[in-house]
N, C-alpha and C positions, 0 to 999 in steps of 0.2 A: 582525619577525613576532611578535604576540602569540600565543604559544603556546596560553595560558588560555584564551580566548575562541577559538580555532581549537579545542581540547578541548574546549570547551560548546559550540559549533556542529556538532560531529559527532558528538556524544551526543547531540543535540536531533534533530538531521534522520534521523540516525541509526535514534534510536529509532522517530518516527513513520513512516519510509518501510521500518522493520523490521514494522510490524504489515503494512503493504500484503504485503511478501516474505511472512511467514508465513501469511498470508488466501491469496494463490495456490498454497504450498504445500500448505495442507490442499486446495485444489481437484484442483491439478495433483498434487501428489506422492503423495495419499494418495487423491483422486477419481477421477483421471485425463482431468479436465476441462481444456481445455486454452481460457482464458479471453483474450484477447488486446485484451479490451473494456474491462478493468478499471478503466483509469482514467477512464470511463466515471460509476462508480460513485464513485471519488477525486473527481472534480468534484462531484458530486450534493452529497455530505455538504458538499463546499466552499462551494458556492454556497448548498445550505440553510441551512449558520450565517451565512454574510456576511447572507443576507437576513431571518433573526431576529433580529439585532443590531444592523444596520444603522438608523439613523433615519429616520423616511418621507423622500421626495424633495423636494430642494428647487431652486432654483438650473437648473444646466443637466442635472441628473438625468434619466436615461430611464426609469429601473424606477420602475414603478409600486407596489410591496410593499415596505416597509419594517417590521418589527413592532418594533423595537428591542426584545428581549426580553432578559432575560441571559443570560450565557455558561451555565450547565447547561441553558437550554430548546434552545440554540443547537443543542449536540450531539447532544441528545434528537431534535431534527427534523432532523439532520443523518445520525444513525444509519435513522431512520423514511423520511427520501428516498431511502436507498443500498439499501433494503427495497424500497419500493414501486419503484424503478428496476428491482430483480429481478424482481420481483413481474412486469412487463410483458414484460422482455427470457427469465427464466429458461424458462419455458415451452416457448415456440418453438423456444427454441437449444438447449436440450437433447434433444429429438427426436432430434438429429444428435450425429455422433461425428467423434472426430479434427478431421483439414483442415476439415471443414464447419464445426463447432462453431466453430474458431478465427474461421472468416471470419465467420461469422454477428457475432458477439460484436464483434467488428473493425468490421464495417458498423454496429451498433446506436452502436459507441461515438462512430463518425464522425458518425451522425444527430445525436447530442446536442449532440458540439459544432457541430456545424453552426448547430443550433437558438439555439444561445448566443448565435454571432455575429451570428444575423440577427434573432431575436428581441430588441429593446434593451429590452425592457420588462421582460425578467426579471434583467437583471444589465447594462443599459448595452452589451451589443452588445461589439463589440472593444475599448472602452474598459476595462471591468469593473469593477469594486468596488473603491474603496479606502479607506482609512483604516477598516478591521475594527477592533474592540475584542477587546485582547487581555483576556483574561479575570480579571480583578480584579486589573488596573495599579494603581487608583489604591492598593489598601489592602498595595502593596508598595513598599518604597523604587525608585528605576531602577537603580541601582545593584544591585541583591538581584535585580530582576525575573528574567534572563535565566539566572542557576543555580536559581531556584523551578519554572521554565518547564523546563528541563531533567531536572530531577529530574519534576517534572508527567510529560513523557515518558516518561522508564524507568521510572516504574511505571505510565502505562499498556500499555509493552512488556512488561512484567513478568507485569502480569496478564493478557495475551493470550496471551502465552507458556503460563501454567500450562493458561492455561482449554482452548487448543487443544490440548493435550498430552494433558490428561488426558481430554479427547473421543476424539483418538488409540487411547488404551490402553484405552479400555472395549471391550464390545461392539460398539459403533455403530461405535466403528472399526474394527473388524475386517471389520465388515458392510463398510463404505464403501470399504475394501482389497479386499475378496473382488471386491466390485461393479467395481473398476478392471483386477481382475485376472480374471477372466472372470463378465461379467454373466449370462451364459445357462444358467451352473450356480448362479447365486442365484433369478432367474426359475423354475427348475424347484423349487428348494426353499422354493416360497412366498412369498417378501420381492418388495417392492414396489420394483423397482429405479427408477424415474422419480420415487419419494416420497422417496427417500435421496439421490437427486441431487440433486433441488430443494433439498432442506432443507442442503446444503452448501454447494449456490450462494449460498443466500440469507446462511448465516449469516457464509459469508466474506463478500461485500458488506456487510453490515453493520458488518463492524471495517475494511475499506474507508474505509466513508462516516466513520466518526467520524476517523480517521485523516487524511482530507483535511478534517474541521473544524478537525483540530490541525491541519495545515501553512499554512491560511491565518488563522489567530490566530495564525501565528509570523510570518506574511511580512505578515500585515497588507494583502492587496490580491488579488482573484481576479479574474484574464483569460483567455479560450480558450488564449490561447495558452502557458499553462501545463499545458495537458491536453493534448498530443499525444501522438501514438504512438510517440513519443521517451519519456515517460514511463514506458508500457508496457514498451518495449525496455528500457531499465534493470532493469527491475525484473526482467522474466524473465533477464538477466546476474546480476543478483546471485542470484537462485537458482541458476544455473547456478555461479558461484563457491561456493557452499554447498555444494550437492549436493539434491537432491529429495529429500525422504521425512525431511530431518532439520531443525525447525524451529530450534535450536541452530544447525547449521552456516548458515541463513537468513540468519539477523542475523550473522552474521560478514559473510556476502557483502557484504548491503548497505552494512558499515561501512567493508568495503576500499576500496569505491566512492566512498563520500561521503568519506571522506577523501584519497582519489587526486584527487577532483575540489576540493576544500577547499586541497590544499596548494597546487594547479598555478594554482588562480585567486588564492592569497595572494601571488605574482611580481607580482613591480611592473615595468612596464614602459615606456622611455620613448619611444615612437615607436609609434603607430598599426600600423607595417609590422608593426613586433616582433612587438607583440596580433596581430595577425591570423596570423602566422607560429607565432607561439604556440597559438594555435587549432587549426590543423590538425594540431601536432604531438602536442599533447592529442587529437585522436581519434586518431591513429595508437598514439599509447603505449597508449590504453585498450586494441586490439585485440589490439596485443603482449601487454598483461597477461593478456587475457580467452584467448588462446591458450597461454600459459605458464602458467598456471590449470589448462585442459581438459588438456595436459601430464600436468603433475607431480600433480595432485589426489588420484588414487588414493592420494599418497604423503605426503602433508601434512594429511589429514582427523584431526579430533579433535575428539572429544566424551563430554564428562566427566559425561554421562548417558548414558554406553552402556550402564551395568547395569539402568538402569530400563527400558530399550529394550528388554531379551529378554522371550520370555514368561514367564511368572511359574514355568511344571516347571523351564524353563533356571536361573532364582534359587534355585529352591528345591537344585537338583541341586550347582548351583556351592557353595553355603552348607555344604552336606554333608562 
């Protein structure tokens, strides 16, 4: 087992499916929107960059759009499709609250893939996209590429981090907490509660969408069927391994995960029976963990920005 490269592979996946966990966080944990469409949106951005970069059709090609533009236009309209994907879905579904919300958002995100599969003109149908251009190979050794690409990652984990954080701690978060925590005493005190939803939806979808540009400039190939609701379901475990409300404890989750799932698939195995035996026991152990999780959690949380977390009389009173 190459340890190095099992360490750059879960710091790389890590990072990018850390902004997804922290984008539903500020939904869920601090909105109280409960999005269940999300990867919805992960496709958007995915499919906008493969189809920005991508070279016109050739050969036995189905899609007809190819712009071959470079990797910073890629993201640019990959961030712009996870927008305008809100722009049509956020509207309607936020009308609704709770179970509704979820389902709504569930059914929008089924529509699109649906659309994928059977539209081939937009990404080749069930086949999908391959051979994506990772974002300026050539002018890095192969050898070098895959810790540049990694590092590329945790800081744009990093700066999501801060940027979400510090939205968080202002005002506007406070607003957006009040609004999760009863809307109908902000309603009477004037604020626009359907203006502050919207504007959450929107802006987690859009680190969404860039974040599924990164994960197929990592995998180099977009198909439906990397957008199911398998996808979703992880991602809302790994918040639940973190805890809601702290985008720190977020990215821990999802790193439990991707690395629980990184070690068990690095098993070499020699009989088909095996693999497949090995398969079921991998969801089985996931459930144990994700249950010895919900368990013990109250008693294993730690976060080493819990002093930024109080309100600012609490720091000032502690400093005293």
């Amino acid at each position: 087992m190459n340890w190095l490269q099992l360490g750059i592979t879960v710091i790389t996946l890590g990072c990018i499916l850390g902004v997804v966990v922290m984008a539903l966080n500020l939904q869920y944990g601090h909105g109280g929107m409960v999005n269940l469409g999300l990867v919805a949106y992960f496709a958007a951005g995915a499919y906008a960059y493969a189809i920005a970069t991508q070279p016109p059709p050739s050969g036995v090609d189905q899609y007809v759009l190819g712009l071959d533009w470079p990797p910073w236009a890629g993201f640019l309209l990959a961030g712009a499709a996870a927008l305008l994907f809100g722009l049509i879905t956020g509207p309607p579904s936020l009308r609704l609250r709770g179970e509704y919300l979820a389902i709504t958002t569930f059914a929008f995100a089924e529509v699109f893939r649906s659309l994928l599969i059977n539209e081939r003109r937009i990404g080749n149908g069930t086949l999908g996209l391959a051979g994506i251009e990772r974002p300026y190979q050539e002018a890095i050794t192969f050898t070098e590429y895959d810790y540049v690409f990694a590092a590329a990652a945790a800081l744009f984990a990093i700066v999501t981090f801060i940027v979400l954080h510090r939205i968080v701690a202002s005002p506007y978060g406070r607003l957006m907490e009040a609004i999760r925590d009863d809307d109908v005493a902000v309603v009477t005190s004037g604020k626009s509660v359907r203006r502050v939803r919207l504007s959450v939806f929107l802006l987690a979808a859009v680190f969404i969408g860039w974040a599924g540009a990164f994960y197929v400039s990592y995998t180099t190939f977009a198909t439906p069927s990397l957008f199911t609701a398998a996808f979703t379901f992880s991602i809302f475990v790994a918040l639940v391994f973190g805890g809601a409300g702290s985008f720190w404890r977020a990215m821990g989750g999802i790193l439990v995960i991707i690395l629980f799932e990184e070690l068990v698939r690095s098993i070499s195995f020699t009989t088909l029976r095996a693999a497949q035996i090995a398969t079921g026991l991998q969801v089985s152990a996931f459930g144990l963990l994700l249950i010895l999780f919900l368990r013990w959690q109250p008693f294993i949380r730690w976060n080493p920005l819990r002093r930024f977390h109080k309100p600012r009389y609490e720091r000032i009173r502690d400093s005293r």
